[in-house]
C-alpha positions as MATLAB code, in Angstrom:
seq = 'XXXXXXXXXXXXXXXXXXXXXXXXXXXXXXXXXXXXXXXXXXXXXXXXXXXXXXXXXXXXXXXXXXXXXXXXXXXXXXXXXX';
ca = [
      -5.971   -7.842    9.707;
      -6.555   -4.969    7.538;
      -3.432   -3.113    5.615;
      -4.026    0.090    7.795;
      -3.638   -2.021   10.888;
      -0.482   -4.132    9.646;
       1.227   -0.622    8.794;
       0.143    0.908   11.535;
       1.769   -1.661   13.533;
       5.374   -1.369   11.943;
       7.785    0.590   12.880;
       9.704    3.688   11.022;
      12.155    1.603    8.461;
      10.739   -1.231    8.925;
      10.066   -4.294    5.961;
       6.401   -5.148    6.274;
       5.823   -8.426    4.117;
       1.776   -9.342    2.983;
       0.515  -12.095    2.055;
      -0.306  -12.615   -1.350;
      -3.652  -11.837   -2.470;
      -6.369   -9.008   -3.412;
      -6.918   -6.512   -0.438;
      -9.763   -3.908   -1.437;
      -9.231   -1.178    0.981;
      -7.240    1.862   -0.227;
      -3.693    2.456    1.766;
      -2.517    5.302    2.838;
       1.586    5.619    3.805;
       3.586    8.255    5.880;
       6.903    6.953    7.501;
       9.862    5.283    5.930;
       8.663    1.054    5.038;
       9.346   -1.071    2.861;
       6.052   -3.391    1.359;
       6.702   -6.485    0.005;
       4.407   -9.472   -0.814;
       5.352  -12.745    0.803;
       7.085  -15.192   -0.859;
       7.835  -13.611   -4.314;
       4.107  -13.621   -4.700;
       1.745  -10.748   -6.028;
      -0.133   -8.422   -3.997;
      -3.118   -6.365   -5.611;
      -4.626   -3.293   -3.893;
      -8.097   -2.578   -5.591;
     -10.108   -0.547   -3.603;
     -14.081   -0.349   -4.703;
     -13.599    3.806   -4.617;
     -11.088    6.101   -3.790;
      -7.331    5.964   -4.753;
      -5.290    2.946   -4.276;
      -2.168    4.299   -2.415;
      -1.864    7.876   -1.378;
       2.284    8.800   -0.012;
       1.838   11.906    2.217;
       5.283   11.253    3.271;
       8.703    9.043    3.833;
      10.421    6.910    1.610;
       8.265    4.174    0.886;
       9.190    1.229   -1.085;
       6.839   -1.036   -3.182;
       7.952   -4.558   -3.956;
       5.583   -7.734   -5.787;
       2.455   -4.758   -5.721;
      -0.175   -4.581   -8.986;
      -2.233   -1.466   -8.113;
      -5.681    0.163   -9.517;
      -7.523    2.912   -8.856;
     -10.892    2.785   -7.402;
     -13.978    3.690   -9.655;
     -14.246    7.328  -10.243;
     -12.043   10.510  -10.534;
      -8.912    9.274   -8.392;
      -5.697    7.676   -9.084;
      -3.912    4.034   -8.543;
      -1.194    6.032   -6.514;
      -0.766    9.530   -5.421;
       1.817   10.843   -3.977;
       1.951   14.294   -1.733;
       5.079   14.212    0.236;
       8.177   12.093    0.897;
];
């Protein structure tokens, strides 16, 4: 399952816990959620183009996360609102 999909699937507030592991899609967040990797392990988003994580909005929390920007003008995260 993709990260869009798993967040997508969480409620507002909720803990949403990954397994470990390189995803290469970028993310993009706009409700209250906490993201943790599983375990104590690492999670690395990475995506081939575009920026990594964009916040448009809530209070998002990051926990066990290595992030890089795609290739090209963008950035590992960006955040617009929240």
């Amino acid at each position: 399952m993709t990260l869009k999909a798993q967040l997508g699937n969480v409620a507002e507030g909720a803990e949403l816990v990954l397994a470990p592991g390189e995803y290469t899609e970028s993310l993009s967040v706009n409700k209250d959620v906490l993201l943790q990797a599983r375990d104590g392990g690492k999670v690395t988003i990475c995506p081939r183009r575009d920026t990594a994580v964009k916040v448009t909005g809530g209070d998002v929390t990051l926990r066990g996360f290595t992030i890089v920007s795609g290739k090209g003008q963008c950035f590992a995260v960006e955040v617009t609102g929240g």
